[in-house]
C-alpha positions as CSV (number, residue, x, y, z in Angstrom):
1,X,0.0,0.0,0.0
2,X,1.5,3.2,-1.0
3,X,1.6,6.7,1.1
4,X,-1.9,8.2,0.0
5,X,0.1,12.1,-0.3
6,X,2.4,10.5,-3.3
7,X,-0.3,9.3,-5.3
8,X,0.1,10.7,-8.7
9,X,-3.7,11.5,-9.0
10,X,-5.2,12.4,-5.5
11,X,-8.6,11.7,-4.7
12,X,-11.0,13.9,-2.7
13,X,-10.4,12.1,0.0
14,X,-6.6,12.7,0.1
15,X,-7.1,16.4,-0.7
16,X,-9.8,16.9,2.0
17,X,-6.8,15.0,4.6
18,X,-4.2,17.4,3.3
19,X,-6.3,20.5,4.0
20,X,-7.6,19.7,7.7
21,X,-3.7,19.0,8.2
22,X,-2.6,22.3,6.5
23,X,-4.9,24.3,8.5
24,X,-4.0,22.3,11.7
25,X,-0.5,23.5,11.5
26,X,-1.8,27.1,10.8
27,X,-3.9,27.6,13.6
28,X,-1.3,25.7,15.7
29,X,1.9,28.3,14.2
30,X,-0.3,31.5,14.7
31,X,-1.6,30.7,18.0
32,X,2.2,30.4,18.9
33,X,2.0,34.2,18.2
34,X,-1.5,35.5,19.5
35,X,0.2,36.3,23.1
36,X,1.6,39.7,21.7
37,X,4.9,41.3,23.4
38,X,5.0,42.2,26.9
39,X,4.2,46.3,27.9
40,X,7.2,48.4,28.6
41,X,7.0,50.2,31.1
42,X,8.8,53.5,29.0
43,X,5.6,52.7,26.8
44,X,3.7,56.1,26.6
45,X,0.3,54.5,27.7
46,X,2.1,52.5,30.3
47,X,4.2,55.6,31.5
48,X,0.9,57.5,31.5
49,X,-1.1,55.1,33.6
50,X,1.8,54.1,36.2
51,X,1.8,50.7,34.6
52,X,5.1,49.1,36.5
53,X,5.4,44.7,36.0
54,X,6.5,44.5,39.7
55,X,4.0,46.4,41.9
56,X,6.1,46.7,44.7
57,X,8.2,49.1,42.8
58,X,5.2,51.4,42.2
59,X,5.4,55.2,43.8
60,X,3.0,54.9,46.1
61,X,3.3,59.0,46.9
62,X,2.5,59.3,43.2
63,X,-0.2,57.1,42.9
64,X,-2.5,57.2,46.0
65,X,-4.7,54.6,44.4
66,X,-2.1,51.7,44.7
67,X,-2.6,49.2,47.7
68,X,-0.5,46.4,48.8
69,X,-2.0,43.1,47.6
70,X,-2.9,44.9,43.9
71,X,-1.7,43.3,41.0
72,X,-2.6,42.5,37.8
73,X,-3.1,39.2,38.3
74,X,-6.2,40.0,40.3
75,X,-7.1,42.5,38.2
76,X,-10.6,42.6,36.3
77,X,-8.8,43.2,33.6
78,X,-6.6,41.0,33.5
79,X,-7.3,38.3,30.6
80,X,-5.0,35.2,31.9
81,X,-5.9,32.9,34.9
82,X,-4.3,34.5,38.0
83,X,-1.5,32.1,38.4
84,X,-0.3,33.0,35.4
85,X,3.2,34.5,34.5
86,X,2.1,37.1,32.1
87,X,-1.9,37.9,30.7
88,X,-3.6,39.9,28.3
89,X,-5.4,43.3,29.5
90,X,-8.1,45.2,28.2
91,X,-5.8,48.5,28.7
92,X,-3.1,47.5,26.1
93,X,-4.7,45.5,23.6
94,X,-2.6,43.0,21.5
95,X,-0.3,43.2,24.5
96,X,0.6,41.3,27.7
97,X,0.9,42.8,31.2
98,X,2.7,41.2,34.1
99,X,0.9,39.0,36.4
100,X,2.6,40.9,39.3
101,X,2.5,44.2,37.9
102,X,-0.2,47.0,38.3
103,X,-1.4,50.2,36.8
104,X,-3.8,53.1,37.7
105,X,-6.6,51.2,35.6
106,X,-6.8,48.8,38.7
107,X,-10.1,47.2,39.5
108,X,-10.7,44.5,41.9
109,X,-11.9,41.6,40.4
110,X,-15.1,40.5,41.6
């Protein structure tokens, strides 16, 4: 029995089998990139909402808002899980944020 994909004239059947594979490996290959880069924090939107990816480090004379126990991770938010490393956020889209970082977009999750 020969390898159906070096058949000189594929069937349907073949083609159909090469397609679901083809378009498994794309959606496998772009989800690889649907993360997006991390936030700087010299970002202009970042700089201009305080966004720092360790929250200890944030000026807390600066911004009165901050609380110890605030991160992003428990962020509403936050798009990960909050055990994650690293999540997508609804304040830089296409980007992540760090799970232990905050900003002056804080909001409790509920």
């Amino acid at each position: 029995m020969a390898f159906p994909f070096t058949q000189a004239a594929p069937s349907r059947r073949v083609f159909l089998l090469q397609a679901v594979v083809a378009t498994g490996c794309l959606s496998v290959v772009g989800g690889a990139h649907a993360a997006g880069p991390m936030v700087a924090e010299a970002d202009p939107q970042a700089m201009s909402l305080g966004y720092k990816a360790d929250a200890t480090t944030v000026d807390k004379a600066k911004y009165a808002k901050y609380a110890a126990g605030q991160v992003c991770g428990n962020c509403a938010l936050f798009q990960g899980k909050a055990a994650d490393a690293a999540g997508g956020c609804g304040i830089f889209p296409g980007k992540q944020v760090a799970s232990k970082g905050w900003c002056n977009a804080y909001a409790k999750k509920a």
